[in-house]
C-alpha positions in Angstrom: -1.6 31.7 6.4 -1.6 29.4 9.4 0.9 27.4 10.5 -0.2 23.5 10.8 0.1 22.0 14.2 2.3 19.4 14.5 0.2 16.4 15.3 -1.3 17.7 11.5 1.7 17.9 10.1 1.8 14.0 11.1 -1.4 13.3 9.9 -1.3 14.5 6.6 2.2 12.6 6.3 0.7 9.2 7.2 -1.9 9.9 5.0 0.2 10.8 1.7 2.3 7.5 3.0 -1.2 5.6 3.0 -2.5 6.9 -0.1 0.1 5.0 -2.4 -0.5 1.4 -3.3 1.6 -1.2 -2.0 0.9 -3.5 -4.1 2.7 -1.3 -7.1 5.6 -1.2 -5.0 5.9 -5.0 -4.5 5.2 -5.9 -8.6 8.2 -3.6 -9.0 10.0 -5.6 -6.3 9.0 -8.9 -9.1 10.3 -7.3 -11.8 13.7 -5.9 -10.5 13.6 -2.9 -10.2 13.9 -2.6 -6.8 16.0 -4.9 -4.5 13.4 -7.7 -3.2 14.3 -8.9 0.4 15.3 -5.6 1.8 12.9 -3.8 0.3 10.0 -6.0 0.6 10.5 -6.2 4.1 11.1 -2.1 4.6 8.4 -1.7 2.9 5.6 -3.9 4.6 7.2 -2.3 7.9 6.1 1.3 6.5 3.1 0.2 5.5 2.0 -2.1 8.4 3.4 0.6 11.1 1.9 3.8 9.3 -1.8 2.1 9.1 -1.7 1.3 13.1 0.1 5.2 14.0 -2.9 6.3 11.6 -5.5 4.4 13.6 -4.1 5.8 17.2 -6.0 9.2 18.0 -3.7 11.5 17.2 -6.3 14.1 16.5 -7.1 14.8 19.9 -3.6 16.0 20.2 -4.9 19.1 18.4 -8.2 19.8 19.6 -6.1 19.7 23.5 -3.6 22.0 22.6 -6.0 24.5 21.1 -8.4 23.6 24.2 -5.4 25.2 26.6 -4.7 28.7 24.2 -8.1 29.6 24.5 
């Protein structure tokens, strides 16, 4: 098995982060069972930040590195 580079290792992180609904985790923020202010705001922060590192090209990280073993 191979190991995953570590700009994929980021990738697939962002992407199980981005895969999740915010919007379940602010009705749970209505309901209580979260803390609201805090957590609302951490929460939007994760959200908002992971979407734009997502967006950046991170990918060409990869195909570099494995550009200079061959």
């Amino acid at each position: 098995m191979s190991q995953l580079h570590p700009a994929e290792k980021i990738i697939a992180g962002m992407d199980s982060i981005l895969k999740y609904d915010k919007a379940v985790f602010i009705e749970k923020l209505k309901l209580g069972d979260m803390p609201s202010d805090t957590a609302r705001c951490d929460l939007e922060q994760l959200f908002g930040m992971t979407a734009y590192l997502r967006e950046m090209p991170i990918d060409g990280l990869v195909e570099k590195d494995r550009a200079t073993l061959d």
